[in-house]
Kinemage of the C-alpha trace (Angstrom):
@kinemage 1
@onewidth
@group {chain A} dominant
@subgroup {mainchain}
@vectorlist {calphas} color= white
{ca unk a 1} P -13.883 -19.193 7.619
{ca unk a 2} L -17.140 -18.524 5.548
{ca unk a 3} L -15.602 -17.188 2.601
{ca unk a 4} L -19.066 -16.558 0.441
{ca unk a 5} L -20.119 -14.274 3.666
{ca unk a 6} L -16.459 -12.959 3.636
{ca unk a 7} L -16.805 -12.343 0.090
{ca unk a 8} L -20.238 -10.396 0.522
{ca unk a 9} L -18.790 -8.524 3.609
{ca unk a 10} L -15.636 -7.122 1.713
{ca unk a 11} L -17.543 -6.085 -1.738
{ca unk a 12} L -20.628 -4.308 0.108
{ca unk a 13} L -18.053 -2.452 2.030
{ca unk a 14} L -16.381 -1.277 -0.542
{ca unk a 15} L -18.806 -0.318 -3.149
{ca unk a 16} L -21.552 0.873 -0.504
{ca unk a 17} L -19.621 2.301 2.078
{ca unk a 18} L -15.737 3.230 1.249
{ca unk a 19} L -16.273 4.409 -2.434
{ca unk a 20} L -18.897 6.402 -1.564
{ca unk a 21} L -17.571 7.877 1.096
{ca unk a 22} L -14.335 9.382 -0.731
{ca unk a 23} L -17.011 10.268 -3.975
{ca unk a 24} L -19.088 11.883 -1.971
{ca unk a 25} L -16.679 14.255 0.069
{ca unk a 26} L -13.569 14.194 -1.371
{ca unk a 27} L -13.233 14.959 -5.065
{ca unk a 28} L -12.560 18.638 -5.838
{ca unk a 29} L -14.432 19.952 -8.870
{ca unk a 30} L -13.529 23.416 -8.732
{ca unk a 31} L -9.226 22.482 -9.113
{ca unk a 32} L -9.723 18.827 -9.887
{ca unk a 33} L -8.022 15.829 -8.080
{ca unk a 34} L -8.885 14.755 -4.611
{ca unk a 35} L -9.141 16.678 -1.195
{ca unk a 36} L -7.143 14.468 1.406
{ca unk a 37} L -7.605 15.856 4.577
{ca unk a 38} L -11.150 15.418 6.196
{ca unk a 39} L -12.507 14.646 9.777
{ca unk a 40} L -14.419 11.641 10.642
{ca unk a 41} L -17.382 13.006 9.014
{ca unk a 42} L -15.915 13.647 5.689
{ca unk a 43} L -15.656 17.277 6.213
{ca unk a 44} L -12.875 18.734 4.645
{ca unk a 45} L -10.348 19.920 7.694
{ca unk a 46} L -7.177 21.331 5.245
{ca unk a 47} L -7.519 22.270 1.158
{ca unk a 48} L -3.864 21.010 0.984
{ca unk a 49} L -3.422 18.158 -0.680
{ca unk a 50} L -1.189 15.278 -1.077
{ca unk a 51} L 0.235 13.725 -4.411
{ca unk a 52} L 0.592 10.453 -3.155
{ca unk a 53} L -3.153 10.275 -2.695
{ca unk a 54} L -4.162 11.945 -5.598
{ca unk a 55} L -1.944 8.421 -7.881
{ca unk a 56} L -3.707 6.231 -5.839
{ca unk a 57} L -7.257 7.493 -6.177
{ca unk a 58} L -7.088 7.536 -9.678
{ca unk a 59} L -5.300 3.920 -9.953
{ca unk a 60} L -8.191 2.412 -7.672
{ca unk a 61} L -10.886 3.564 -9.675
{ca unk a 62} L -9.677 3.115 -13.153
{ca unk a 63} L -8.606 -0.566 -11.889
{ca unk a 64} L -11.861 -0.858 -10.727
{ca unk a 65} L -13.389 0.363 -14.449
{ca unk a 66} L -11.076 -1.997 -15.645
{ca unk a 67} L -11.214 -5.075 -13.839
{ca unk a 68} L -14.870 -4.825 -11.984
{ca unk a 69} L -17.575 -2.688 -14.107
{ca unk a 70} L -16.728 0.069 -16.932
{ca unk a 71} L -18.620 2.427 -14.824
{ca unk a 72} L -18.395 5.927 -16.202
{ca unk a 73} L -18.018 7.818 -13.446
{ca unk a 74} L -15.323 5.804 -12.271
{ca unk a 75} L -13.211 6.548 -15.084
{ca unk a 76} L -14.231 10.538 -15.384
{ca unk a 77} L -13.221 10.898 -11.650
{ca unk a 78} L -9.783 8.939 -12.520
{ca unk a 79} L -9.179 11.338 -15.456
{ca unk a 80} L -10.277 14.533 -13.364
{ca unk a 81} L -7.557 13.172 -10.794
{ca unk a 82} L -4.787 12.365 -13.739
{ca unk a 83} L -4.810 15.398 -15.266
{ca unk a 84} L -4.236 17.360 -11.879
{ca unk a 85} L -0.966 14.929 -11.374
{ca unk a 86} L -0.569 15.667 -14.550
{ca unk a 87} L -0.930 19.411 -14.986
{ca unk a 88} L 0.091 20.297 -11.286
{ca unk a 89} L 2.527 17.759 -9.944
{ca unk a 90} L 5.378 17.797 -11.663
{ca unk a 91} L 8.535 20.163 -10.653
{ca unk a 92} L 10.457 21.394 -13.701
{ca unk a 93} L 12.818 18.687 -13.348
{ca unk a 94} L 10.247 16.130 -13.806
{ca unk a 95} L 10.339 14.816 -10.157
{ca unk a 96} L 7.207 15.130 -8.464
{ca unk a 97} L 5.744 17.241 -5.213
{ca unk a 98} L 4.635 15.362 -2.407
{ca unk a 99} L 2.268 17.903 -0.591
{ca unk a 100} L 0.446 21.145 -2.688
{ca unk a 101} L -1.998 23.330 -2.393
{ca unk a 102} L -5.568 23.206 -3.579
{ca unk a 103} L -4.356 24.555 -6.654
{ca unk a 104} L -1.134 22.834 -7.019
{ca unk a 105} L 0.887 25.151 -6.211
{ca unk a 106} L 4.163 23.060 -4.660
{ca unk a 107} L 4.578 22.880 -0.988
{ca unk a 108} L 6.806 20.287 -0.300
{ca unk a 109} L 9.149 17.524 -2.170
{ca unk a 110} L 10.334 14.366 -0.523
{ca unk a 111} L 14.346 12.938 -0.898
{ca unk a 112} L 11.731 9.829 -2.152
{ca unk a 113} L 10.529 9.261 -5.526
{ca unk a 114} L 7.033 7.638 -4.013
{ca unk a 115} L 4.820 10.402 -5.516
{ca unk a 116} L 6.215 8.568 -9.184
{ca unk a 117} L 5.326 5.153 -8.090
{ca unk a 118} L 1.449 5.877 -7.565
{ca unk a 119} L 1.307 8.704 -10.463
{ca unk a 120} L 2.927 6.285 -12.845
{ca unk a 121} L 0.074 2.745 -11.740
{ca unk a 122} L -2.784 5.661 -12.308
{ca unk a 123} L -1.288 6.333 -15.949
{ca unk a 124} L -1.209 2.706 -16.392
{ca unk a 125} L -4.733 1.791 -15.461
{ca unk a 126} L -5.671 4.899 -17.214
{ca unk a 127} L -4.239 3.944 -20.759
{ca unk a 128} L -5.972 0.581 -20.358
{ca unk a 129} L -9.270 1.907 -19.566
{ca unk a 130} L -8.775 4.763 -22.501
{ca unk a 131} L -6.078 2.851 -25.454
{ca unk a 132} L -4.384 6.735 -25.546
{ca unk a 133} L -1.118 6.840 -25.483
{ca unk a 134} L -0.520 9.887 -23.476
{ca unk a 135} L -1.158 8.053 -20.652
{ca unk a 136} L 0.703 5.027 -21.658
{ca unk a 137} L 3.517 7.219 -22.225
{ca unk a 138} L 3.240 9.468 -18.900
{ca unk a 139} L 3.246 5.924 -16.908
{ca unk a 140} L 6.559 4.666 -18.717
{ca unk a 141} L 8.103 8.361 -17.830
{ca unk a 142} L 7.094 8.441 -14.784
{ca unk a 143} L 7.929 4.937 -13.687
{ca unk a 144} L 11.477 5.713 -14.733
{ca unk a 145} L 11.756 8.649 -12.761
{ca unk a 146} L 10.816 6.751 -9.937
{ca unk a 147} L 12.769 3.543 -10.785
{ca unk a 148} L 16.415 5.905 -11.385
{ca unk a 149} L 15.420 8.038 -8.719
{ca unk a 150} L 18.549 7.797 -6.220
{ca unk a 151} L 17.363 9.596 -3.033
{ca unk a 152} L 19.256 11.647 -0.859
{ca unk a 153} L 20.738 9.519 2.125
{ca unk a 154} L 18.895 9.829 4.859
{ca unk a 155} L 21.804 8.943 7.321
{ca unk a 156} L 25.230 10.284 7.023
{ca unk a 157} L 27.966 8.753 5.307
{ca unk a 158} L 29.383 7.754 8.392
{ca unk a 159} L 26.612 4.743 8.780
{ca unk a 160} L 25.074 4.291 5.537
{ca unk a 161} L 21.552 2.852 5.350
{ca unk a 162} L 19.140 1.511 2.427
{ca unk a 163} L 15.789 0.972 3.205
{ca unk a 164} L 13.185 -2.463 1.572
{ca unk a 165} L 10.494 0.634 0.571
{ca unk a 166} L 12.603 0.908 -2.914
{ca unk a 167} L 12.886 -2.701 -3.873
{ca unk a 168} L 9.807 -3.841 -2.554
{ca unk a 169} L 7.303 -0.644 -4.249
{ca unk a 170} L 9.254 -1.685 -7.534
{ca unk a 171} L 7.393 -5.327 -7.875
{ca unk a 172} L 4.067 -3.870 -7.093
{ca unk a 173} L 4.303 -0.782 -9.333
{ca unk a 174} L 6.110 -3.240 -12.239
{ca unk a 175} L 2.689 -5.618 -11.265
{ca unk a 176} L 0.577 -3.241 -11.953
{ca unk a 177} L 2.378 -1.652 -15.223
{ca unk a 178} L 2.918 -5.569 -16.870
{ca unk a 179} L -0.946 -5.277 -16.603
{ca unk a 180} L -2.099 -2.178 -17.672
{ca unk a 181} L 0.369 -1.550 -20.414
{ca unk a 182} L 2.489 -4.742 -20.814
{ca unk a 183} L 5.605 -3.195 -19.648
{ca unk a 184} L 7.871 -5.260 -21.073
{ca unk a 185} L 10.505 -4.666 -18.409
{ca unk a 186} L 8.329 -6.232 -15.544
{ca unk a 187} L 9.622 -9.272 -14.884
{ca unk a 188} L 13.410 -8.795 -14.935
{ca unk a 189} L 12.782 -5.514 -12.653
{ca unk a 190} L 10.474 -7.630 -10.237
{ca unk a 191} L 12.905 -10.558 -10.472
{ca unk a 192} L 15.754 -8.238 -8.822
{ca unk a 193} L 13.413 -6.541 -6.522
{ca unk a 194} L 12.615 -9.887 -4.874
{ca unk a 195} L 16.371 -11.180 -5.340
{ca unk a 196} L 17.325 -8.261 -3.278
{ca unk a 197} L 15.171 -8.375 -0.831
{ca unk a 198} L 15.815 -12.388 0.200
{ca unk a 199} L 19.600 -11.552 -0.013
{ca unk a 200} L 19.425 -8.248 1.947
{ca unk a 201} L 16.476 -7.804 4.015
{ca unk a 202} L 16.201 -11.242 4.957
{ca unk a 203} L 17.539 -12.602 8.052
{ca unk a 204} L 16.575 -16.505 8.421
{ca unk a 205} L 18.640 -17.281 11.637
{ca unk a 206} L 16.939 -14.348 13.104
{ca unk a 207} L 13.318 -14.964 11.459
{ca unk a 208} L 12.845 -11.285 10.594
{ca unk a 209} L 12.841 -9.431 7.137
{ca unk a 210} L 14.659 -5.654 8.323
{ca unk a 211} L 13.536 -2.571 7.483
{ca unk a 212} L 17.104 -1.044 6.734
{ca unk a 213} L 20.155 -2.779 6.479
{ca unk a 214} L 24.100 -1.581 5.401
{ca unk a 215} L 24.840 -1.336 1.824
{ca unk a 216} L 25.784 -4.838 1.676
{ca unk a 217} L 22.560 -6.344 3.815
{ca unk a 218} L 24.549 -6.188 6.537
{ca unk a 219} L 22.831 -5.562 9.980
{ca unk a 220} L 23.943 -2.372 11.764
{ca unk a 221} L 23.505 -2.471 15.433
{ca unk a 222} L 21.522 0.834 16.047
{ca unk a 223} L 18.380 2.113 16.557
{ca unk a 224} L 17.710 2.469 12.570
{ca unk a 225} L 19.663 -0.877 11.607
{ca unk a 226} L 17.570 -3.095 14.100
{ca unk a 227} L 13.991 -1.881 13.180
{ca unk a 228} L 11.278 -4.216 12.038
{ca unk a 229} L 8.216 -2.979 10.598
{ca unk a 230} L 5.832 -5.792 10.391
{ca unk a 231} L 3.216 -4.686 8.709
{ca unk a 232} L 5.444 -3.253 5.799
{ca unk a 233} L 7.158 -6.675 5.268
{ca unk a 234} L 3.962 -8.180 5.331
{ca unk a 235} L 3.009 -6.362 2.832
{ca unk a 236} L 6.032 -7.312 0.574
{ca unk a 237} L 5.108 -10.652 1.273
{ca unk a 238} L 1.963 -10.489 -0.635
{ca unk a 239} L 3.680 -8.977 -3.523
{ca unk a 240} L 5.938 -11.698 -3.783
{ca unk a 241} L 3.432 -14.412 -3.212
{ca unk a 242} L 0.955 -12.981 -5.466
{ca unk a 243} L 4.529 -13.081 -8.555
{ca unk a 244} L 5.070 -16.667 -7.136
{ca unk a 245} L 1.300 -16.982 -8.048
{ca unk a 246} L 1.216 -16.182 -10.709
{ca unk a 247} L 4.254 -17.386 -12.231
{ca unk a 248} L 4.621 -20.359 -10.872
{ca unk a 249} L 7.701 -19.598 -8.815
{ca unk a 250} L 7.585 -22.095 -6.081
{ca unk a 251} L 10.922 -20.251 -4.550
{ca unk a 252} L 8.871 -17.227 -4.641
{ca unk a 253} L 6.505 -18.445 -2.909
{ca unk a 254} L 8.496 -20.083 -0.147
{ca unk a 255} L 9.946 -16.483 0.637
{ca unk a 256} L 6.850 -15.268 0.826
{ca unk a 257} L 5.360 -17.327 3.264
{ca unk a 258} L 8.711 -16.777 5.178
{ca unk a 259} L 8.148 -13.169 5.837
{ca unk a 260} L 5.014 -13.450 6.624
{ca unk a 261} L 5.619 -16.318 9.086
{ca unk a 262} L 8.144 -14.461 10.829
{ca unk a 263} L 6.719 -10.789 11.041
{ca unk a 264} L 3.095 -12.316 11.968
{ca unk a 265} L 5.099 -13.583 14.785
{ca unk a 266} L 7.020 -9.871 15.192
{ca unk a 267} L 4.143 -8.229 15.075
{ca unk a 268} L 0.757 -9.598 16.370
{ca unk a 269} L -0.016 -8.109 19.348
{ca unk a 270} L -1.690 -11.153 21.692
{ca unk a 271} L -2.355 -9.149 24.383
{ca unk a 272} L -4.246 -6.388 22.473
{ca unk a 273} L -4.586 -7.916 19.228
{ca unk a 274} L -3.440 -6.488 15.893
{ca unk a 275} L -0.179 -5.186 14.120
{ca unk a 276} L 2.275 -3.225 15.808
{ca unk a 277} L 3.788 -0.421 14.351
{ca unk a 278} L 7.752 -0.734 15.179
{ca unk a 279} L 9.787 -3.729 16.690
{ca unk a 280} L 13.049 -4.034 17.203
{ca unk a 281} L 15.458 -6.788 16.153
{ca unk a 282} L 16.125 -8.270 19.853
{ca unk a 283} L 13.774 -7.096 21.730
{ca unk a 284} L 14.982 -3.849 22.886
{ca unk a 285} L 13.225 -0.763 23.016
{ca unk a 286} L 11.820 1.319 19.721
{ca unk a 287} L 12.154 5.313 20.075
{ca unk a 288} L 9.446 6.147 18.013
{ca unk a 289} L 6.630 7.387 20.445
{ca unk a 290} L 4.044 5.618 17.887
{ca unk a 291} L 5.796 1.746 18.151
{ca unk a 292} L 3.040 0.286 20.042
{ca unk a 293} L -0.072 2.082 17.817
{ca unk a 294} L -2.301 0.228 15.608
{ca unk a 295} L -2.460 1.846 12.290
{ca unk a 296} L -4.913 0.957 9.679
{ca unk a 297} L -2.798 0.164 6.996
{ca unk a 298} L -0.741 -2.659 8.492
{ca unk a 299} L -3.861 -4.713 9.089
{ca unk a 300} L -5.045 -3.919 6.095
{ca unk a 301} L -1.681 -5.424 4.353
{ca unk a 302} L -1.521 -8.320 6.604
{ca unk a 303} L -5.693 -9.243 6.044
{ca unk a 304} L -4.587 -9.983 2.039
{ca unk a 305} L -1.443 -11.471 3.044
{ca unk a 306} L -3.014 -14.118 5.141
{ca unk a 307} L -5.711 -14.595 2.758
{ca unk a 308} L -3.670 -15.152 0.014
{ca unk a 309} L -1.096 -17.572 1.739
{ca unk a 310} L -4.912 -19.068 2.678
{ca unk a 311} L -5.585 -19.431 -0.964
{ca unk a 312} L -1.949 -20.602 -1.649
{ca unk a 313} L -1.480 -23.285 0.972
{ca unk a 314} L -4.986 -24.328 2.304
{ca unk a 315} L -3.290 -24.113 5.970
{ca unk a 316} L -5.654 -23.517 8.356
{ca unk a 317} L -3.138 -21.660 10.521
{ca unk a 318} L -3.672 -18.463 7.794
{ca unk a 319} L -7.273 -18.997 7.965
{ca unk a 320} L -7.390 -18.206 11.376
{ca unk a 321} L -4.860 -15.312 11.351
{ca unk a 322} L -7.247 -13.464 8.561
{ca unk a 323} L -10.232 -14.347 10.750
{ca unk a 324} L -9.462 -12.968 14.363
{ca unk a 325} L -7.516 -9.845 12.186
{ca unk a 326} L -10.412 -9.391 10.332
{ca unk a 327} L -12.979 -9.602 13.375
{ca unk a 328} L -10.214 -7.130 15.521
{ca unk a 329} L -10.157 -4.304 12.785
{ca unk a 330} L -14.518 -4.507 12.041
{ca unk a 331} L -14.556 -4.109 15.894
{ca unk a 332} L -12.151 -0.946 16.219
{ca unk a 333} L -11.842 0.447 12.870
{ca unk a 334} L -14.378 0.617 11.205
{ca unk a 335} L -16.610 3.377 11.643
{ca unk a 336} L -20.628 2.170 10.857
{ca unk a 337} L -21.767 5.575 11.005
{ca unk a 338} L -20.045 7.628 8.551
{ca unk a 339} L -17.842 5.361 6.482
{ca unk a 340} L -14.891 3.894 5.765
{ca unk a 341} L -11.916 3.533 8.706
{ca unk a 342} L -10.326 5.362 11.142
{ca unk a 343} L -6.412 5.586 10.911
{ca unk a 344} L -5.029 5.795 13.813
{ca unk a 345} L -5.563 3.703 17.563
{ca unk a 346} L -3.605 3.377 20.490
{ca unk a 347} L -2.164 0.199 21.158
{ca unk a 348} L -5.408 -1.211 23.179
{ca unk a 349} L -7.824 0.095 20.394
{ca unk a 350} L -8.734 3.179 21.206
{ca unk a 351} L -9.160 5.739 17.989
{ca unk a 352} L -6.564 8.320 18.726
{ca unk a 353} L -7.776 10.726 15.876
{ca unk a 354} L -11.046 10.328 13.967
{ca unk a 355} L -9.607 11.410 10.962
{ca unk a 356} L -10.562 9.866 8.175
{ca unk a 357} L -7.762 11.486 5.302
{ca unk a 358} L -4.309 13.086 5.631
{ca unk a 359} L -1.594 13.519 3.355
{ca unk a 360} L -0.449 9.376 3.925
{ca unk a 361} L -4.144 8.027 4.601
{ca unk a 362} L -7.002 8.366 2.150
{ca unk a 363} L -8.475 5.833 -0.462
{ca unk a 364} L -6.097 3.459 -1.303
{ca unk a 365} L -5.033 0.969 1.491
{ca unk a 366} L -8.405 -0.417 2.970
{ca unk a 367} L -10.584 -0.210 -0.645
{ca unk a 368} L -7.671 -2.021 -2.151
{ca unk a 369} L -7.721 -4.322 0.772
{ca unk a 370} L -11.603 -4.670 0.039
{ca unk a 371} L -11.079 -5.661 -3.577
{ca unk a 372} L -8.349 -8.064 -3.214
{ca unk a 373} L -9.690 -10.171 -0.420
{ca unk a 374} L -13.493 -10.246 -2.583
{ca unk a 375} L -11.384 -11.633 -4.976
{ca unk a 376} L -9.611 -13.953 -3.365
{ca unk a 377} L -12.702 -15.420 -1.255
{ca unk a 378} L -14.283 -16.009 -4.347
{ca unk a 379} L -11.688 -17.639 -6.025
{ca unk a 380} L -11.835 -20.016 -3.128
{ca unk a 381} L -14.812 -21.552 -4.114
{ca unk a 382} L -14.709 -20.730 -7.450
{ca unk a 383} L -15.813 -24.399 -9.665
């Protein structure tokens, strides 16, 4: 790999191609926050508007006022999108709305407390980048909405079911808060997140880390119990490699590499290239109509996973995942003549849908992508 032409590649995209993209289309200044649904053009296809995309938004670009450039426009668009979580998110009962309207008026709620997880790293980043303590305050509240949040069950009673989302969006949201606001409560929450998911998700004599297992981590022979999501492990393997990291947690890191080892091998498609959606456990059919697409947010996952186990290990074995990944999703995602990604391709690469935002895709997954693999190539050859 040439990291220092890696390094250029994955900044220039994302300050001269992604960013501007969503700043130029997408931010709302007649109801504030973010519009989330436009074509390939950046045409805006549906006012609605999702939550979880508004959090995310505002995280990425007071992160990036924080950690890149104290550009002022970064941090008035991440305010302009706070204060619309803020003002027109937020049920009575302090949960939050997953889908609204242009105006925030509530459409929808989820059993999930995701919407709590993204509003509550944009607080964060946002009381960094500003020292008030609203917003220190909001991302504390929010975080424990999300963190004592006990969902609905999604299956019956009669075959109970968690799911790794929980545990594993706790490190990454504790990550981020330990950062922005020193959340004192970081390490211990992170510490069980992991824990859990080695003792639960984990399946060594199987070399797979499930998506839902029994309330014990035990493995429940249906449809449900023997899914494997590859590119949502591999992003949980990131998160725990980039703990082990930075705290020195050798274990950590070993469990890490693990998952990614294992759903690499679930997931990479070598007739096709790229990440599959769904697998199942042994090999059996997946229901889902969509088990075979490529989505963008998988590859974008398992590009800073196999950097960063790159960075970790020096094994040219992640090297060369990252590379032919990388050179797969410039060829069929990336769309040179109006910006930033498509979503959404059929197994062999075909784009499906040009759209370029819904209420799960818009400006979080690739950008973020973008900024942690810059990083991470120039750490490489950093004296």
């Amino acid at each position: 790999m040439n990291l220092p032409s890696l390094a250029t590649t994955y900044r220039d995209t994302l300050f001269n191609d992604v960013l501007p993209f969503w700043l130029n289309h997408a931010v709302d200044p007649q109801f504030g926050g973010l519009m989330t649904c436009l074509d390939r053009e950046g045409r805006v296809i549906d006012t609605d508007k999702g939550v979880w995309q508004q959090g995310r938004f505002a995280w990425l670009l007071a992160h990036l006022y924080n950690t890149v450039e104290p550009r002022p426009e970064w941090l008035a668009h991440a305010e302009h999108t706070a204060r619309f979580l803020r003002d027109r998110c937020f049920d009575t009962d302090g949960r939050m709305f997953f889908h609204v309207t242009r105006e925030g008026a509530p459409i929808r709620k989820r059993r999930y407390a995701f919407s709590e997880s993204f509003a509550a790293i944009a607080f964060g980043e946002l009381a960094r980048a500003t020292g008030k303590a609203e917003y220190a305050d909001l991302a504390l509240r929010t975080y424990r909405t999300f963190a004592n949040h006990v969902p609905e069950p999604k299956f019956a009673a009669t075959r109970p079911l968690k799911a790794m989302g929980k545990p594993m969006i706790d490190i990454v949201t504790c990550q981020s808060l330990r950062e922005s606001i020193a959340f004192e409560q970081a390490d211990a929450r992170i510490d069980a997140a992991i824990g859990e998911i080695r003792q639960d998700f984990m399946k060594p004599d199987l070399r797979c880390c499930l998506e839902n297992v029994g309330p014990g981590g035990e493995i429940v022979d249906h449809l449900d119990g023997r899914l494997l999501n590859p590119g949502h492990a591999i992003e949980g393997a990131w998160f725990i490699l980039y703990e082990g990291r930075l705290r020195g947690i050798d274990a950590y890191l070993r469990q890490g590499l693990d998952i990614l080892d294992w759903m690499w091998e679930r997931g990479w498609d070598e007739e096709y290239g790229g990440i599959l959606y769904y697998r199942d456990l042994y090999g059996h059919p997946v229901s889902e109509y969509w088990q075979d697409m490529k989505f963008w947010w998988p590859q974008n996952e398992a590009l800073i996973a196999t950097l960063l186990a790159y960075r970790l290990t020096g094994d040219a074995k992640y090297a060369a995942w990252h590379r032919k990944l990388h050179d797969w999703y410039a060829r069929h995602f990336v769309d040179a003549e109006f910006g930033d990604c498509y979503g959404y391709l059929s197994r062999d690469g075909r784009v499906t849908s040009p759209v370029k935002g819904n209420l799960f895709k818009g400006c979080f997954h690739y950008p973020r992508q973008l900024l942690t693999c810059w990083r991470l190539c120039e750490e490489e050859h950093r004296p």
